[in-house]
Each structure stands twice: as C-alpha cells, then as structure tokens.
C-alpha positions in Angstrom: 0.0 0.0 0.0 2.9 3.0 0.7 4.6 1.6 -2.4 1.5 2.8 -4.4 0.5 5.9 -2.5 1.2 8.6 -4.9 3.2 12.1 -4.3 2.8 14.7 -7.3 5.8 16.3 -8.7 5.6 19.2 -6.6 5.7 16.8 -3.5 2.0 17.1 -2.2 1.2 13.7 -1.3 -2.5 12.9 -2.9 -5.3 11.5 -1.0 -6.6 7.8 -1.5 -10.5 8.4 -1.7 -13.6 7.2 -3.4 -14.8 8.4 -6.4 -15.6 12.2 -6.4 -16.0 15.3 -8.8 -14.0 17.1 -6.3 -9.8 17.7 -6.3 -8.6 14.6 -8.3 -5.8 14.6 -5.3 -8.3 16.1 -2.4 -11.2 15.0 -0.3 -14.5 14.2 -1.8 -15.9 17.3 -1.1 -17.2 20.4 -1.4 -17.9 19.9 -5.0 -19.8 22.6 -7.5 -23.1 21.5 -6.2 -22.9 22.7 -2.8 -22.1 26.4 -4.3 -24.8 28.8 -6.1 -24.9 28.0 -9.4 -26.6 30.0 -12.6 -26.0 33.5 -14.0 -25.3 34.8 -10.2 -23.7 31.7 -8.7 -20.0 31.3 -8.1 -20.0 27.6 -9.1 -20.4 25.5 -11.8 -20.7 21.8 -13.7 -21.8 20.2 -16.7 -22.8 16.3 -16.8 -23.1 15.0 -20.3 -24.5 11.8 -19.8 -28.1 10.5 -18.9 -27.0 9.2 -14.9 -23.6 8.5 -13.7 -21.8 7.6 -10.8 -20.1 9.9 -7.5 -22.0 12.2 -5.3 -22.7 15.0 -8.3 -25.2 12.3 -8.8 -26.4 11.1 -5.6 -27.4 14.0 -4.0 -27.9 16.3 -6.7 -28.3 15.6 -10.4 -30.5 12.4 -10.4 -33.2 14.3 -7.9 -33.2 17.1 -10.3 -34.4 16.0 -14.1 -34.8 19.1 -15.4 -31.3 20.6 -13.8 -29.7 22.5 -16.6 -26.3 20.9 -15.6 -26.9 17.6 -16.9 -28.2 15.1 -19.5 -29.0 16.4 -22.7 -29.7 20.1 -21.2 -26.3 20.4 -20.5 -25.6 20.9 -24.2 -28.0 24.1 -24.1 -26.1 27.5 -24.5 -22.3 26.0 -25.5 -20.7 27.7 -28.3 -19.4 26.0 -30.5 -16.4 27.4 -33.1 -15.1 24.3 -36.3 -16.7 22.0 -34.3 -20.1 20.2 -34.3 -21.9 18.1 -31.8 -23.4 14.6 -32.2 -25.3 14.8 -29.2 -24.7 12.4 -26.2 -23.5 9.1 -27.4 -22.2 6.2 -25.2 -22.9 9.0 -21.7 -20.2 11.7 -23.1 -21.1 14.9 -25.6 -19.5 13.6 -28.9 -18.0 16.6 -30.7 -16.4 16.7 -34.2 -14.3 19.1 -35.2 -15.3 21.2 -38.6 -12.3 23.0 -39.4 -8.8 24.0 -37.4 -8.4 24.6 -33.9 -11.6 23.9 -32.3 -13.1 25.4 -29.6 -16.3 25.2 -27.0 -17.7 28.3 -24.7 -19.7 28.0 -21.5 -23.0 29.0 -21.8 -23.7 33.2 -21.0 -26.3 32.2 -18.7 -23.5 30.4 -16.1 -20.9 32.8 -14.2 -18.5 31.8 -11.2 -16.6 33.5 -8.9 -12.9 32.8 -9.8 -12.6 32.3 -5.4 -14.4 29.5 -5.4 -13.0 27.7 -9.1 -9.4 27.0 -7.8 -9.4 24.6 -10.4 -11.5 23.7 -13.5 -11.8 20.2 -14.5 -12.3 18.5 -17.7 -13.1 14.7 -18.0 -12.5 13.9 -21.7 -10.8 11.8 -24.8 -10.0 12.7 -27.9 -8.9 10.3 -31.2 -6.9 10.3 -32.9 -4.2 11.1 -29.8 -2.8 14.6 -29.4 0.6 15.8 -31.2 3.6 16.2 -28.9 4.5 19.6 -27.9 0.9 21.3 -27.8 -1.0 21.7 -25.2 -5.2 22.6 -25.0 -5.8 25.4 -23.1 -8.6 27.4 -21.4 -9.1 31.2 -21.6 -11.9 33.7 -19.7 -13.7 36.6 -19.5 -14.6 38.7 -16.4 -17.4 41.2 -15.8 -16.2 43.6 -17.9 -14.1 41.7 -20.3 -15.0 42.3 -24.1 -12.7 39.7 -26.0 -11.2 36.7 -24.8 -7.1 37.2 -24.7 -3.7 35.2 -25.0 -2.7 37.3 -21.4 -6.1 35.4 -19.3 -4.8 32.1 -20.8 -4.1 28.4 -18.5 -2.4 25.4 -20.5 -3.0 21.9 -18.8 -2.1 18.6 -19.6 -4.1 15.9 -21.2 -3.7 13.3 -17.8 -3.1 14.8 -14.3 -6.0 13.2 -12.8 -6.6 10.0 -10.6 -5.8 7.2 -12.2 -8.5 5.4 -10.2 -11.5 8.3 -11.2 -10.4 8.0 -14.4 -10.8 4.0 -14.5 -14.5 4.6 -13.2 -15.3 7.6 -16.0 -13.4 6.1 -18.7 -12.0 9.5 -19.2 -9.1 10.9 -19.1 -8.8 13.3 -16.0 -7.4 17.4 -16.8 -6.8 19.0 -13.3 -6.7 22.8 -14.2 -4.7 24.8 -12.0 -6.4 28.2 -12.0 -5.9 30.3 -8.7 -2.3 30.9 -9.7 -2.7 33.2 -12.4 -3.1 36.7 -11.4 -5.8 37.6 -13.5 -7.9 34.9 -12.4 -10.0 36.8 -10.2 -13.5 38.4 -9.4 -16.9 37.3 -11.9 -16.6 35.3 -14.2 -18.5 35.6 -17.1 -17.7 32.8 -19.7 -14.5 30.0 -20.3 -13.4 29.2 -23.8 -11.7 25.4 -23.9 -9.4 25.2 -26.9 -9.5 21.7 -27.3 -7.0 20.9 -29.7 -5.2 24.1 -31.0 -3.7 23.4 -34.6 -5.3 20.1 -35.1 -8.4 19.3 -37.4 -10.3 16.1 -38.1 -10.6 15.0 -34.7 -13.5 13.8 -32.0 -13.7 14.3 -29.0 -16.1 12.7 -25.8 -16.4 15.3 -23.3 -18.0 13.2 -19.8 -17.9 16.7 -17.6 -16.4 20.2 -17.0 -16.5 21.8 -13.6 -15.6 24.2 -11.1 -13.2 22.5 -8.6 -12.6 23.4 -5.0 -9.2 22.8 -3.1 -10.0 19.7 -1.1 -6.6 18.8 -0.8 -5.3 17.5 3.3 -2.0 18.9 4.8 -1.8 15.9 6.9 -1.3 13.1 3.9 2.4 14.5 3.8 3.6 14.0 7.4 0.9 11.0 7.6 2.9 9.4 4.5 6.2 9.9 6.2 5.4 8.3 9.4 3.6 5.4 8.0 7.0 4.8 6.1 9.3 4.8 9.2 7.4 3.0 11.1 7.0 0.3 8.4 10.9 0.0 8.5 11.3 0.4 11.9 9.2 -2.5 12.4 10.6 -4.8 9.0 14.1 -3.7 9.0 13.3 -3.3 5.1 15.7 -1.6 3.8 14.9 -2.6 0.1 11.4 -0.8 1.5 12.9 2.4 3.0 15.6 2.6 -0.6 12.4 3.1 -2.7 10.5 5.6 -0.7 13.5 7.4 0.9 13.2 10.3 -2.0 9.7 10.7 -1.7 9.2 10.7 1.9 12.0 13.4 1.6 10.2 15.6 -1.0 7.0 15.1 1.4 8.8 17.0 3.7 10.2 19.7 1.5 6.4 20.7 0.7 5.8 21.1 4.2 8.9 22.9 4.8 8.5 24.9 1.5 4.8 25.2 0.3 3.1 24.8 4.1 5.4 27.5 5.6 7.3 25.4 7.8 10.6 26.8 7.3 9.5 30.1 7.6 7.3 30.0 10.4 8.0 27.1 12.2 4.7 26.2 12.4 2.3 24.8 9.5 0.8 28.2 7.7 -1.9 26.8 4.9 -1.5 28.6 2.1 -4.4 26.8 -0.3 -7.1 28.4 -1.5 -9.9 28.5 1.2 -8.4 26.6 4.1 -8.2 29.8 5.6 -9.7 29.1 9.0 -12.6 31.3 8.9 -16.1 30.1 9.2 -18.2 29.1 5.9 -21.0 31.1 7.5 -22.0 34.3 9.2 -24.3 34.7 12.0 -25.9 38.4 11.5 -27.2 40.3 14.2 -30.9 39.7 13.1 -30.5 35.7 13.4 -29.9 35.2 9.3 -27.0 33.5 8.1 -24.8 34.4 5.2 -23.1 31.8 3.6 -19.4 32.4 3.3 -18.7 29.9 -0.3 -15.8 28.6 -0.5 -14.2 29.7 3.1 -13.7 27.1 5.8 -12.6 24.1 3.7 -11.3 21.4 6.0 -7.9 20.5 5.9 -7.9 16.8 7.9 -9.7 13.7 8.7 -12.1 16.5 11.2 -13.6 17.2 7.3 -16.6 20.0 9.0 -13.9 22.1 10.6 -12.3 24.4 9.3 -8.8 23.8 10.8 -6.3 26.2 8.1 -4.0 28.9 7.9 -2.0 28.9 11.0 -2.8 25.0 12.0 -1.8 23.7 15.0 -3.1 19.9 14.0 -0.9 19.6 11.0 1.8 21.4 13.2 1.7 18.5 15.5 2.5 16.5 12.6 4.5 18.4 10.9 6.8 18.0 13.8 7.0 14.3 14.5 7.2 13.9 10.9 10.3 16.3 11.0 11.7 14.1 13.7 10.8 10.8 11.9 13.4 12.1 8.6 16.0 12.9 10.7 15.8 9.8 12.1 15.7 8.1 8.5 18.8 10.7 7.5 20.9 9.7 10.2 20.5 5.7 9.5 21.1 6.2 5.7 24.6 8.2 6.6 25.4 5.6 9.3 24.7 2.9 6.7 26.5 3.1 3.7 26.4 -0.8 3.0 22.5 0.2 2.6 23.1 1.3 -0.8 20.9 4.5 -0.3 22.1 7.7 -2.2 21.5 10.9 0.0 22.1 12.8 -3.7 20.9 16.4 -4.0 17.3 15.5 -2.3 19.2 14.3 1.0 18.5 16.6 4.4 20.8 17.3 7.3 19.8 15.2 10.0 21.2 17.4 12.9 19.6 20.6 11.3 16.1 19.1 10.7 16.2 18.5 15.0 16.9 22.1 15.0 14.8 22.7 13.3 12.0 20.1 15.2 13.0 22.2 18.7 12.5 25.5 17.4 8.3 24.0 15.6 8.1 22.5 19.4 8.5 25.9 20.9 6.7 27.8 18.6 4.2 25.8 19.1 3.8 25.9 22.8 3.8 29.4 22.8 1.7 30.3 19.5 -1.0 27.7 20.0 -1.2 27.2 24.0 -4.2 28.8 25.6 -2.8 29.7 28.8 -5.8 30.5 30.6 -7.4 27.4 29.9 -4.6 25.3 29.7 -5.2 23.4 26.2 -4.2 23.9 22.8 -6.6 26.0 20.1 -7.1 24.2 17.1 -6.0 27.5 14.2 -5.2 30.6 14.3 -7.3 32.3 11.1 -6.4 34.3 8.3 -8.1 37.4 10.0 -5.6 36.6 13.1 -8.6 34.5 15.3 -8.2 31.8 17.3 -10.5 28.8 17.8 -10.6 26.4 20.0 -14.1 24.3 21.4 -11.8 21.8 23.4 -10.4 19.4 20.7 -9.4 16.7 22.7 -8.4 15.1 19.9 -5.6 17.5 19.2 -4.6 17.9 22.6 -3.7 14.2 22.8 -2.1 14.1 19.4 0.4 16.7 21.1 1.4 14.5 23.5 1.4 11.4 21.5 3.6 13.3 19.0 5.5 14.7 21.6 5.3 18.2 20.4 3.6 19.0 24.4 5.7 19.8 26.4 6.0 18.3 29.8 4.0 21.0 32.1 1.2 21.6 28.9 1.3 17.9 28.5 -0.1 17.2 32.6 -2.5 20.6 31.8 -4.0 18.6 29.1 -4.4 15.5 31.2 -5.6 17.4 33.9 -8.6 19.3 32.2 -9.5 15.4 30.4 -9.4 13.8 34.3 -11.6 16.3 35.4 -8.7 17.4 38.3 -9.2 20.7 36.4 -12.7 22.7 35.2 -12.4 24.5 31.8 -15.0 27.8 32.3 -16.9 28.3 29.7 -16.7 24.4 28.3 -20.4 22.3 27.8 -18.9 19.6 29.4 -16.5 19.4 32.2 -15.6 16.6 34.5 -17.2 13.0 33.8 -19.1 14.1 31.4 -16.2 14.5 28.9 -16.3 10.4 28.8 -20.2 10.5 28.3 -20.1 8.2 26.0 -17.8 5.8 28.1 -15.2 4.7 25.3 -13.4 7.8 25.3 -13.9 11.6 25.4 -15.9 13.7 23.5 -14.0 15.2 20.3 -15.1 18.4 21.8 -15.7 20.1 25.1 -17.6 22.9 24.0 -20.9 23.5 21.9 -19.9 25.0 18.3 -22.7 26.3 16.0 -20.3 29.0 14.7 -17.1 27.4 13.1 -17.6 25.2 10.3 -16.8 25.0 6.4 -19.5 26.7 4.0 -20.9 23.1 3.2 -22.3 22.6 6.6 -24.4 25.3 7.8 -27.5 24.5 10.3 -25.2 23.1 13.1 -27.8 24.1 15.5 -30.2 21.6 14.2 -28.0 18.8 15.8 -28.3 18.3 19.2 -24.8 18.5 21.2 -23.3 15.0 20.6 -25.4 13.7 17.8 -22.2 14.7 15.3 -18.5 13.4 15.8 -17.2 16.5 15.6 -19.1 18.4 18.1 -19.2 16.4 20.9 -19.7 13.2 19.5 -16.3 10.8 20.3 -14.7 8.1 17.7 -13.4 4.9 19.7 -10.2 4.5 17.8 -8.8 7.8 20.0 -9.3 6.4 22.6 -5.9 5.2 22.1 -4.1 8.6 22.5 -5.9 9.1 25.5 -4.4 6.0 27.2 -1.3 6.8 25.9 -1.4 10.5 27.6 -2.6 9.4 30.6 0.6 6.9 30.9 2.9 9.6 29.8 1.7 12.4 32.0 0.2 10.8 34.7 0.5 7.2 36.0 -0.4 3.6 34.4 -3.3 3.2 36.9 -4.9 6.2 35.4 -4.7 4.7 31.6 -5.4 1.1 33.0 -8.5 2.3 34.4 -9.7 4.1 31.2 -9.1 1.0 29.4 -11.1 -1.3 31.9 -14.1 1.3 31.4 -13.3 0.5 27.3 -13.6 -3.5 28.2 -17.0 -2.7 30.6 -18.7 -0.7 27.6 -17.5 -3.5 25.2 -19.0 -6.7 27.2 -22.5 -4.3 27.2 -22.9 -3.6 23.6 -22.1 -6.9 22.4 -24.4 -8.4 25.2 -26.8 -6.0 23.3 -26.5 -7.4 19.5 -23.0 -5.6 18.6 -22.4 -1.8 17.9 -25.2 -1.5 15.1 -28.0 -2.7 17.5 -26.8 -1.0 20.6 -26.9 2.5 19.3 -30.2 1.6 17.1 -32.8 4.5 16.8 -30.6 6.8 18.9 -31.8 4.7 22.1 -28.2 5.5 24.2 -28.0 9.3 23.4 -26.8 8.9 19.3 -26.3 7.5 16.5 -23.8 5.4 14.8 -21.7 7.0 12.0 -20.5 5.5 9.2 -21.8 4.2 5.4 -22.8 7.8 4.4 -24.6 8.7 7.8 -24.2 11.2 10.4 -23.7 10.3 13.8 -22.3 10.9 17.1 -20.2 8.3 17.6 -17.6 6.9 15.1 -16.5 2.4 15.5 -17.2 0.7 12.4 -17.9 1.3 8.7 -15.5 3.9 7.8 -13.3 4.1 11.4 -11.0 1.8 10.5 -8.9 3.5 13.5 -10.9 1.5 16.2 -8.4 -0.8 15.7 -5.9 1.1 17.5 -7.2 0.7 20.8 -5.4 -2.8 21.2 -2.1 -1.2 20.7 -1.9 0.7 24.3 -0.8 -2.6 25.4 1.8 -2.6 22.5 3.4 0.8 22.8 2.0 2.0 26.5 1.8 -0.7 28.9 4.6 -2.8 27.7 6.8 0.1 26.0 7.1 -1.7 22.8 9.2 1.0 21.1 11.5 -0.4 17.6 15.0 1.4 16.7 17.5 1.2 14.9 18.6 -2.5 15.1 17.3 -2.7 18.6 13.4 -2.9 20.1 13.3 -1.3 23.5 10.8 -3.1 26.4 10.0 -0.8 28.9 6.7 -1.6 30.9 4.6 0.8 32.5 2.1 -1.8 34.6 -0.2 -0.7 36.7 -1.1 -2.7 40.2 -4.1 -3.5 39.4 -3.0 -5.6 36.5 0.5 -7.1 37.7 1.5 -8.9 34.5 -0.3 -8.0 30.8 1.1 -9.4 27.8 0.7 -9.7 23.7 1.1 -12.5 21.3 2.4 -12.9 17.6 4.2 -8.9 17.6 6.1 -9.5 14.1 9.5 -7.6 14.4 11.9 -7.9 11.8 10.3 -10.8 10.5 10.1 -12.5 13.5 7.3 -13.6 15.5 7.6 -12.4 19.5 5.7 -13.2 22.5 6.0 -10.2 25.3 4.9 -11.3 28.2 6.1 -8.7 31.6 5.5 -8.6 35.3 6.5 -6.6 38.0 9.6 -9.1 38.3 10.2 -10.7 34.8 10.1 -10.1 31.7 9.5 -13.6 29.5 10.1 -13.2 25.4 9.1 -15.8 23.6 11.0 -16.2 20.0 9.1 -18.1 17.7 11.5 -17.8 14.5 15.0 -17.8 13.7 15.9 -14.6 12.7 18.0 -13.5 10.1 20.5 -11.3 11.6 20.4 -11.5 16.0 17.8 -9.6 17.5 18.9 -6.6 19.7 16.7 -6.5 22.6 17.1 -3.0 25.3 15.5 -3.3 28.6 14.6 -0.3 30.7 17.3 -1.0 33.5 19.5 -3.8 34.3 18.2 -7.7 34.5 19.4 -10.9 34.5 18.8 -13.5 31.9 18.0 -16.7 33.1 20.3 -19.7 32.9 23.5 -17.5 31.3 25.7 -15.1 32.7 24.5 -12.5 30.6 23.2 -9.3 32.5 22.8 -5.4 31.8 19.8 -3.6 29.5 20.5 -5.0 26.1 20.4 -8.7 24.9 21.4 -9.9 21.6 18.9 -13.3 20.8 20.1 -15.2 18.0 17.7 -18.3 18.2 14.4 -19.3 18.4 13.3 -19.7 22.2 11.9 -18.5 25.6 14.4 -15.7 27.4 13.7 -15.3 30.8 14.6 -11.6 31.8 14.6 -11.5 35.9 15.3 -9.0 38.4 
C-alpha cells in the first residue's frame, strides 16, 4: 500500500478516496453542487451523460431532471467554433471538429466567482491522440471583459488526474490549476476550452467540465512519512525504506516549503480557502450568510475548518520532521544500505533544530494559557479557535510536540482534576459516552466550512465532531494518561473500554446498541451522520489494542534494537501480547513486575537486539545489563 500511494511532482502527497467530482488529489468534497450555481452563482458543472456515478449524482443531479447541468440540457447554450456536436452518445457529448483549432464556450447564462473555481476540471478523450508539444488550453472573461485574450490564458495537460477516477469515468482526467494566475480573479463571465489548438479532423467525448474546489489535506504529507518509518522500523526493510526514501524526503520539503514550515515554524496553509474562517456568518438579526468557499477542511475533522496557522498539521508536521532525521541519520550511518542521500538528502542534525524550534513555537503560538489546552488554528483574520479538541490535545502528547507542564494541563482538564469555564462539558461528562472523550468540550454552531451550515439543528453529541467521540482515540488518551500521569490512570480508562465492550455486544453488537438513537446517538459511518464513530468507515478502532503494545509494555522499535520498557499498573501485575512480528520474526511479550519472558518463535536472520529499561538478569547464562542480543528461536527469561 505505501509503495502505491502517490506524491505529485511538486511533493504534495494525494489522497486515496472514493470516487468524487472534487480535487482529483483532495477529499471528496465540497464539490460545484454545494455552491450557487446559474448567472449569479459562483460555481459551476456540466454532466453529459443521462445518470452517472459519484455524489454529483447522488445528492444532486439524479433528484433534479430538469437541472440545466446535466443530460442532454447540458448541451444548451455552449458555443461552438469548427466543431459540431453529435449529441450524447455512449454518456459523453460527442463533438467533431469542422475545421482547425476547435473550440467550445460556456454557456452566457452560467458565471462563477474565480474564489471558489481554484481549479477547472475537464473529463475527456480525444482520437486520434494529441501531437507532442501542444498543449489545450482554457481562456476567460470577467465582468467587464470584451474579448477573450492570450494574457487570461491556463495550459494543462491531457492526464493529471486520478488514475483510479479516471478508470470509473473512462476519461481521461485534466486538473486545471487556475488560482495561480493573477488575473484569475473576481466574476466570471464565460471559459473558452481550446480543445485541440492546430489540429483538425478529430473527436472528442467530453463526460464533464466543472468548477473544482481545493480539497486537498496537509496531513497526507507527514501522515505518509510516518507510515514509512514505522514500516521499517518494524521490517528492518531496507529494500522498503531505498524506494520511498526520496519521496518521503520531497513530502517533507512541501511542508517545509509550500506549508510555511521553514518560515514560520509552524504549518501556515496557504491553499485556497483553508483559511480558518467560518463558511458562515451569524448576522445580528439571526440570518446566516453563507461564506462559499471559506472554511474548507484540511484533515480527517472534514466539518472544521482547521487552516492557515494550523496547529493539528503542526503536530505533525513536527513528528514527521523528527521521523526524517531519524531516517537521514541511519542512511549516513549505513553506507552498505546502498541508499544515495544525492541532492534530495537533508541534514539530519539541522532538521532536529529545526524540530526544537516548531516545538517551541508551538507551545507558545497555539497554548491557551488561561485554559490550559491547545486551540485548534489561528485564522487568516488573526482569530483563534478552539471548542476543546481533545483530539488535538492528545495528538500533542502522542507526537511529543507538548511539552512536559502543557502535557499534565492537558491530562488534567480530560481527568476532570481541572474545570475549563466556559466548556459544555466538564468533568465526567467529557467520557459521556464511556469509550473515550468527546471530540469536543464545547458547543460549536459558529465554526464550520461553508458546506455545513445549520449546526444548530444537531443536538450536542449527535455529530462526531461536536461532541460526538470516535473509539479508535481512545488510544491517545491512554497513551497520555501513561505519559503524563500514571499507568493506573490509563489502566482504568481502558477497563471502562472493556466494561462498555461486554454491554454492547451483550446488546447485538455496535449497530444494535446505538439503534434509533436509544443511548443518546447514532452510529456513524456508510454515508450517515452520527455521534459516535466504531465501524464502517473508522477503521482507527483498531488502535485501541495497541496501548498494550506501545504503552503498557513500551514496545518501542529502533535502529537494530526494540526497546521493552513496561509501564504496569497494580491493578494488572503482569499483561502481555502474542504474535508482535518484528523484523520478520514472531515475538511473545509477556512482563510482570519481576520478569520479563520473550518468547522467539522464529530464527531470525541477523540477531535480534533487545534493550530493557534497567538492568536484568537472563536466566540460565551469565549474561546481565539492559541489552540482549537473541540469535535463536526460544523463551528468554529476563529476571530482576
């Protein structure tokens, strides 16, 4: 799976989602159809076919017949210069051209505002195949605007889309990068596609052409680079880490470079509309004015606006820092690895520099001090937000980007030893729904993208993201309460985890237990909203298991050596996992208060290193201190 995810020339690492007439590399949304459309709109798509697939569909085109933006109506209005149409054949406008260099026009009935058409978007083919060394293009006119002209003119390429969309569409896929041209800007009145400048005699299928907002995710990059490293820190692949090493390299450099990390030492989102501010206005008589095209998430928390100055991909942005110079120091300490540094290689010492100074930053820039938590962004209009993201706070510590004192303020405000004024829940009722704490500690029917605009009509808890909770998070809570407090505390969360557990499946399993909204909510997941996120989609529930992995028996690989350090808590003396693969090699971890018993089910192919957390003895040898070298299959006794 990391061997196919794909990173785009410029080093923005795409995202791996369903099918969607959104950013070919982005999220699946906001598409055209949740913009104004028509003469005064700001958005717009045509559909040339009769019913198709993706959400343009679902939720929009096929429960309006008559829409103007697809079928046959979708025709209506396009200009047409030496070329014909044939009308929809085979669900794609078949066009011919008549003479040389043919071009379409958007209807005069259809404007946009150039703010919320980043991108256009042009699902297509052509025979015979295009010529090397030209290139279609699209030009525009604004309000204003008489003539079309070379100077408001955008070449693209005939394939920069999703391989994967474009398998579905049988089209190819032309990402049009608009919002970097300078006169891309205010109303616009009509496009021009040149569709094959030069050429005659040839067809062409067009399946779409839209407006395309940024849905791109900051977090892919540093995401990507961590998944990497701990692949090989796990494997010991170095064949793995020799064919990735550039790219997870170049993932960085984007952050660094195009997310402001460098410069601010901190993640500054520069895309169009992740700007932090709210989709929506509340105005003083109770109306709401819908801000398109502001607010577009930036994460997995796809409602919120997180943007601009972003403390989530700050966290990060930081442990992903960490991670590559970690990777950059094993490649120079490894030359029998065979893995070039070249001209893409970084400085490990100056990337943990550079990791102290994002830590610091962010401890100042992002720390509420009065209520003792992090705030989620800091706007483009210089606001800050923050309704008690637990999820964010925990990340911080999990990353390590908390420091220590901020780290035991966080733990202290989820424990309830500390009352955030002002917050809808306080105290026990952060873990109202048992598994873990709410995503949120405080109502929020202000801050959200311009897609999602009646928060009010959702009771606090019945959506994930305000106040709902998503089980797999649970894990970072754990994890925080072991690194900032004390293993009884985490134990005792997760023995409230294993309570809830026995109950619902007593009760028919997740699905039946939260059934008609009979314990507070409902489930999310398959294309509903819900308060509480475990199945379907939240493939992260499986992380819970892994507290006993990397908190309570301090499973933590490095470079030729996997550290065991337990943190158990009285209450359970002696814990345990099974079948840990590490290097290739099957372990059993089993610890106690006075042993520690590995059990090595494989002979491996090089020794494994094994580092205690102090000095042991192991049983029947001489051998004693904190690191142990196991070259054959076997049970190792570690002892007091």
């Amino acid at each position: 799976m990391l061997l196919a995810i794909e990173v785009d020339e410029g080093g923005y690492v795409a995202t791996h989602q369903h099918y969607s007439h959104a950013h070919e590399q982005g999220w699946p949304f906001p598409m055209w159809i949740n913009s104004l459309t028509g003469q005064q709109g700001v958005a717009a798509g045509w559909h040339f076919q009769n019913d198709g697939p993706g959400w343009v569909w679902d939720y929009n085109l096929r429960q309006h017949p008559d829409s103007p933006f697809g079928r046959e109506k979708a025709m209506a209005g396009w200009e047409l210069e030496n070329i014909r149409s044939l009308g929809i054949v085979e669900n794609k406008w078949r066009l011919e051209s008549t003479g040389d260099s043919p071009t379409i026009t958007t209807p005069a009935n259809v404007g946009m505002d150039a703010f919320n058409a980043p991108y256009l978007q042009l699902r297509w083919t052509r025979s015979p195949a295009a010529p090397a060394g030209v290139l279609p293009y699209v030009e525009w006119k604004r309000e204003g605007d008489e003539e079309f002209s070379p100077e408001r003119r955008v070449y693209f390429r005939y394939s920069s889309g999703n391989r994967d969309y474009e398998s579905v569409s049988g089209s190819t896929h032309s990402m049009i990068t608009m919002y970097s041209h300078p006169l891309w800007q205010g109303r616009i009145k009509r496009i021009r596609i040149a569709l094959a400048p030069g050429e005659s005699n040839v067809t062409f299928s067009i399946d779409s052409f839209f407006t395309v907002y940024d849905t791109r995710h900051t977090i892919n990059n540093p995401i990507y680079i961590l998944a990497c490293w701990n692949y090989f820190r796990w494997t010991g692949d170095v064949e793995f880490l020799g064919s990735v090493v550039n790219k997870m390299r170049l993932a960085l450099r984007y952050q660094q470079t195009v997310l402001g990390g460098m410069k601010y030492n901190h993640i500054r989102n520069p895309w169009p509309g992740h700007d932090g501010l709210s989709g929506f206005t509340l105005n003083p008589d109770g109306n709401k004015q819908v801000n398109y095209g502001h607010g577009i998430g930036s994460n997995y928390w796809d409602i919120l606006p997180f943007g601009w100055d972003d403390m989530y991909a700050t966290n990060q942005y930081y442990a992903s820092t960490e991670a590559m110079a970690n990777v950059e120091e094993l490649v120079q300490r490894h030359p029998e690895w065979g893995i070039s540094r070249g001209a893409m290689g970084l400085d490990p010492e100056e990337l943990r520099l550079h990791a102290a100074k994002v830590k610091q930053t962010a401890n100042q820039k992002f720390w509420d001090q009065e209520k003792g938590r992090f705030i989620g962004c800091v706007d483009q209009d210089g606001q800050g937000h923050d309704y008690g993201f637990t999820f964010l706070n925990l990340d911080a510590i999990w990353y390590g980007i908390a420091d220590e004192e901020n780290s035991r303020a966080i733990v202290d405000w989820l424990s309830g030893k500390r009352i955030v004024a002002g917050d809808t829940s306080t105290d026990a009722d952060i873990y109202h729904w048992r598994f873990g704490p709410r995503a949120t500690t405080q109502r929020n029917i202000k801050w959200y993208g311009f897609t999602w605009t009646g928060p009010e009509t959702i009771p606090w808890g019945g959506q994930v993201q305000d106040g709902g909770a998503v089980l797999g998070f649970s894990f970072y809570d754990m994890y925080a309460r072991l690194q900032a407090k004390d293993a009884e505390s985490a134990w005792g969360r997760l023995v409230e985890i294993l309570r809830w557990e026995k109950e619902v499946w007593s009760e028919g399993g997740y699905r039946a237990y939260y059934e008609g909204g009979k314990k507070g909510t409902t489930l999310q997941g398959g294309g509903t909203a819900g308060g509480v996120g475990i199945d379907a989609e939240f493939f992260e529930s499986s992380l819970v298991p892994s507290i006993v992995v990397y908190g309570f028996l301090g499973m933590e690989p490095d470079e030729g050596r996997l550290r065991i350090m337990p943190k158990l808590p009285d209450s359970c003396p002696q814990m345990g996992v099974s079948n840990i693969l590490y290097h290739n090699v099957r372990l059993d971890v089993k610890a106690s208060k006075e042993e520690l018993i590995v059990r090595m089910a494989d002979k491996p192919l090089e020794p494994v290193c094994i580092e205690l957390e102090e000095f042991r003895q192991l049983a029947g040898s001489q051998q004693r201190g904190p690191v142990f070298t196991l070259a054959e299959p076997g049970i190792y006794h570690f002892r007091k």
